[in-house]
N, C-alpha and C positions, 0 to 999 in steps of 0.2 A: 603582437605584444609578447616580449620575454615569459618565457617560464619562471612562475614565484620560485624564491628559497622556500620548500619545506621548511627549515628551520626557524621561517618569521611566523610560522601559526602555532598560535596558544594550544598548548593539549589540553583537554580534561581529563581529570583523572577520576575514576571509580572504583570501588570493589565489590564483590559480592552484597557484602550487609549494606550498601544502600539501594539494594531491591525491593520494591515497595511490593509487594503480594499482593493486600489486600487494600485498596482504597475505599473511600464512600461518594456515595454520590454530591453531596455536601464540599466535599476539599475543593479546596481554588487552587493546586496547581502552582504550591510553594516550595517544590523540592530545590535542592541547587539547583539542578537541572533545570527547571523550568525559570525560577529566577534570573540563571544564565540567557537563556532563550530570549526572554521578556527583556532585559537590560540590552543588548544585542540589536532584537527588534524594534527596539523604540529609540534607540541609537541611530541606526540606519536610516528610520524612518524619518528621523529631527535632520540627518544630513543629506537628505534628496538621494542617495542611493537606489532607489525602487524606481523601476520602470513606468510604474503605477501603486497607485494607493488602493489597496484594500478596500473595495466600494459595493460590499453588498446591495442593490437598489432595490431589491424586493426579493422576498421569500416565503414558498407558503407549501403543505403537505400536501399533495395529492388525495384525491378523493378517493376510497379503494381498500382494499385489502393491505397493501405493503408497506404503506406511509414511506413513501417518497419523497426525498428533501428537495424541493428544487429551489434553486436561489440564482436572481439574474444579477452578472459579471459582465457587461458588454466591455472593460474594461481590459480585460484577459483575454479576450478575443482583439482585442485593436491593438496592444500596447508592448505584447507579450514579445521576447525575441521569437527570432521567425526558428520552426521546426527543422531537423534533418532531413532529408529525404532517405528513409530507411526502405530498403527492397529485396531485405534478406534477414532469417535470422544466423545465419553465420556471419553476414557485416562485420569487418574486424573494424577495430578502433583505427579511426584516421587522424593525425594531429597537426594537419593543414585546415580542417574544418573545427569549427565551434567547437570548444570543451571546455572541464573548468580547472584547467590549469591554464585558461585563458583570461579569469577574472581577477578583479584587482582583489586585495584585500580587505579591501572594507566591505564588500559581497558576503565575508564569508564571516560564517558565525563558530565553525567546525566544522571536519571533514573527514570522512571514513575512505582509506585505498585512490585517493584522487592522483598521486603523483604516481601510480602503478601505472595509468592511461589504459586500464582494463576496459573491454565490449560493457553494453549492458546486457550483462548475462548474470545470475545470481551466483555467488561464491559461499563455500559455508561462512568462512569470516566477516563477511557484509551481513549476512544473516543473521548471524550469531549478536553484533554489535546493532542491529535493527529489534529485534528482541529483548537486549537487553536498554536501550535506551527508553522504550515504552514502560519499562520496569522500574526506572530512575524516576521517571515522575511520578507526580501522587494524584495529579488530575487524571479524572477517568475518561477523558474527551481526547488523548492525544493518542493519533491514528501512526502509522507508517504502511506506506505503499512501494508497490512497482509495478513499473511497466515494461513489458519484454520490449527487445525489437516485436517487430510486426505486430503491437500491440496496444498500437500512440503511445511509445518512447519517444519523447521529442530529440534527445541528445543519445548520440552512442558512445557512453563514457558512464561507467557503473556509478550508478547514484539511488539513494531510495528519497520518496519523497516525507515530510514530516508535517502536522499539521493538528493545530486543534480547532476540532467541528464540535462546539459544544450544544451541540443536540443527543438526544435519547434516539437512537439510532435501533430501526428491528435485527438485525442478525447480529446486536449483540446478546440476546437470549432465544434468539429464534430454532425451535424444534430441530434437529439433526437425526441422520437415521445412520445407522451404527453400517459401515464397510466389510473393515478388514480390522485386525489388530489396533491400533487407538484412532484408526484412520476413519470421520466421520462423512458423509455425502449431504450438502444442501440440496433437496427437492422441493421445499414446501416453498419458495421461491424464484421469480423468474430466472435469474442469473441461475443456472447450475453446476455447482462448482463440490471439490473435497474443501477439508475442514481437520485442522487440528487444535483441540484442547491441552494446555496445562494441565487443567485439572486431572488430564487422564492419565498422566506421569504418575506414580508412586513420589512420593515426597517432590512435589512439582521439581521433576528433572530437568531442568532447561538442556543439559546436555543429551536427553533423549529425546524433546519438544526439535528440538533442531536436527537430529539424525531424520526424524521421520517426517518432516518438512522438505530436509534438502531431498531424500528421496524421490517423495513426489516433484519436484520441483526438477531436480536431473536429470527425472526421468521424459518430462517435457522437452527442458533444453535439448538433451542428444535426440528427441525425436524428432528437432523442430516445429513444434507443435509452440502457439504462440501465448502469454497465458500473462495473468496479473495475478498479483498479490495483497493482501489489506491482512494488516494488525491489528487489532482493535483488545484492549480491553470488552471482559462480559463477566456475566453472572449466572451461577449457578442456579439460582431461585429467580424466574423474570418479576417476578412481583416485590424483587427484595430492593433496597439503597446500597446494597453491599455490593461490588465491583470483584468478585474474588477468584476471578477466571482471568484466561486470556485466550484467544482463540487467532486461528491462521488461517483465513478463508485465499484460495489457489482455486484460479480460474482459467483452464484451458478454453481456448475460443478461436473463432475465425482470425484467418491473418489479416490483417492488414498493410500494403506499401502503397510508397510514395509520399509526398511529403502532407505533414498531417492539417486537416481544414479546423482553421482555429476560428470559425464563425457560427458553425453550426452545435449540434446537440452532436456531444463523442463520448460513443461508449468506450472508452475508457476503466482504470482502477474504480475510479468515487464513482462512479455511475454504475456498475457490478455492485459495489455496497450497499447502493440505493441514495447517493448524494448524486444530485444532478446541477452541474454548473451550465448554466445557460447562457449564451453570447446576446441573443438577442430579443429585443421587447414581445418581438411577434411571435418566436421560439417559444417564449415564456409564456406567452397567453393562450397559446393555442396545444400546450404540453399537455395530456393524459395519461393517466396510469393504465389505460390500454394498452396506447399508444409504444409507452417508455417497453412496457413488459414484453411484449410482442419483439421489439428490438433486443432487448436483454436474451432472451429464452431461444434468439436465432441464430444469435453470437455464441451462444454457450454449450447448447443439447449434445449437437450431434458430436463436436469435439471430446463433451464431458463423458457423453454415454460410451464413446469407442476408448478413451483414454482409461475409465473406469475397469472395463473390457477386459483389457491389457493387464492392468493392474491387477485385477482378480484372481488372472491365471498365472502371476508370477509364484515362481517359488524363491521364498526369501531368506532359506538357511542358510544359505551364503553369501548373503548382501552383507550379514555383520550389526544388524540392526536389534536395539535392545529392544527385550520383550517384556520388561517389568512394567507394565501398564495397569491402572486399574481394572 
């Protein structure tokens, strides 16, 4: 298939004041943005474009300390295009195999850097427009992810993923223990991962939120150290309806190559979170929050503990990194 014209896709346009800060638990998720989204999706949907249909067939919280979402998708497992086979994270971008300057357009709803045919490796610019689109909407449930190479990135062609999980999800008020500079560490969960707050920015800085993200984040890529990403909306008081946080949980973890098994339980972004998509009935029934944790905390420890390490002993007066944090 031909390479689209860039110039047949719609822009969106935004500027700073439609940043929504504070939501409530309460909003459905009316901004343009989301309107857009929904108009888009129920377009695509009415014209057979989808590979498959969104078919939740059961979903229930694990029993346990974490509340794990798990929800069975055998659908996403049988239907899905088939994965790259990634066996590096240096892998440069190929454009003889699958990307998506390969789809037609009615696939697309918008697109961030797509005709650049950039790796999937994060850039501040992808970053910067992943943060700020979770900011456009007013629903507290809209997530953004990634996945490195060697990380189940399915495609090698920079994309983040976008999604509302409208569940009350734990690490969006889950306990944090203080690093370095606004740089926070999840322990009190299996996944162990860094964490950055908004809140922790002086006059919520996005342009500081994002300096000390790509940071850590750089600082993985040049290590080849393989690692996910989750956005989420949170809250300062967990006991409150008020949404007035935003948090950036990075998660250094075991590599993974070869091409990715779309049948089984994969630890992955939403499953680092504590969202657990599951392929199959047997999968699903026979799932425990043992079980899940035990896989999460083998993937993550000894990556997160050496990577933290590192991080400790840097000296950062010449990285250029603002230090107005609360």
């Amino acid at each position: 298939m031909s390479k689209l014209d860039e110039s047949s896709i719609e822009i969106y346009k935004y500027e700073a004041d439609d940043f929504k800060f504070v939501v409530m638990k309460t909003d459905q998720g009316n901004s343009a943005l989301d309107l857009l989204i929904t108009e888009k999706w129920e377009e695509a949907q009415k014209n057979g474009v989808f590979k498959y249909v969104l078919n939740i067939r059961n979903q229930k919280t694990l029993d346990g300390n974490y509340g794990f979402l798990a929800q069975l998708n055998p659908e996403r497992g049988e239907k899905r295009r088939k994965p790259e086979d990634i066996s590096s994270m240096a892998q440069p971008f190929d454009p003889t195999l699958f990307n998506f300057t390969k789809i037609p357009n009615r696939e697309i709803f918008f697109d961030i850097e797509r005709f650049k045919c950039l790796p999937q490796k994060v850039t501040v610019y992808s970053l910067r427009r992943a943060v700020e689109l979770l900011l456009l909407s007013n629903s507290p449930y809209l997530r953004m992810m990634f996945n490195s190479l060697c990380a189940h990135a399915s495609v090698n062609h920079l994309h983040w993923h976008l999604c509302y999980l409208k569940h009350h999800m734990p690490l969006e008020c889950i306990k944090l223990n203080h690093l370095r500079g606004p740089v926070f560490e999840l322990l009190e969960f299996p996944a162990k991962g860094f964490c950055l707050k908004l809140s922790s920015f002086l006059n919520l800085n996005i342009d500081n939120l994002i300096s000390w993200t790509y940071f850590i984040v750089n600082y993985l890529q040049t290590s080849n150290i393989a690692h996910n990403i989750y956005i989420t909306r949170a809250k300062t008081k967990a006991e409150s309806d008020v949404y007035d946080d935003l948090r950036v949980y990075i998660w250094a973890r075991k590599s993974s190559s070869g091409v990715k098994c779309t049948l089984d339980f994969i630890p992955a972004v939403c499953e680092l979170f504590g969202h657990l998509s599951i392929k199959s009935e047997q999968g699903y029934e026979d799932l425990t929050e043992d079980g899940v944790a035990q896989t999460l905390n083998d993937i993550t420890s000894h990556c997160f503990f050496a990577a933290r390490d590192n991080i400790l002993e840097m000296n950062l007066d010449d990285i250029g990194l603002k230090m107005d944090y609360c």
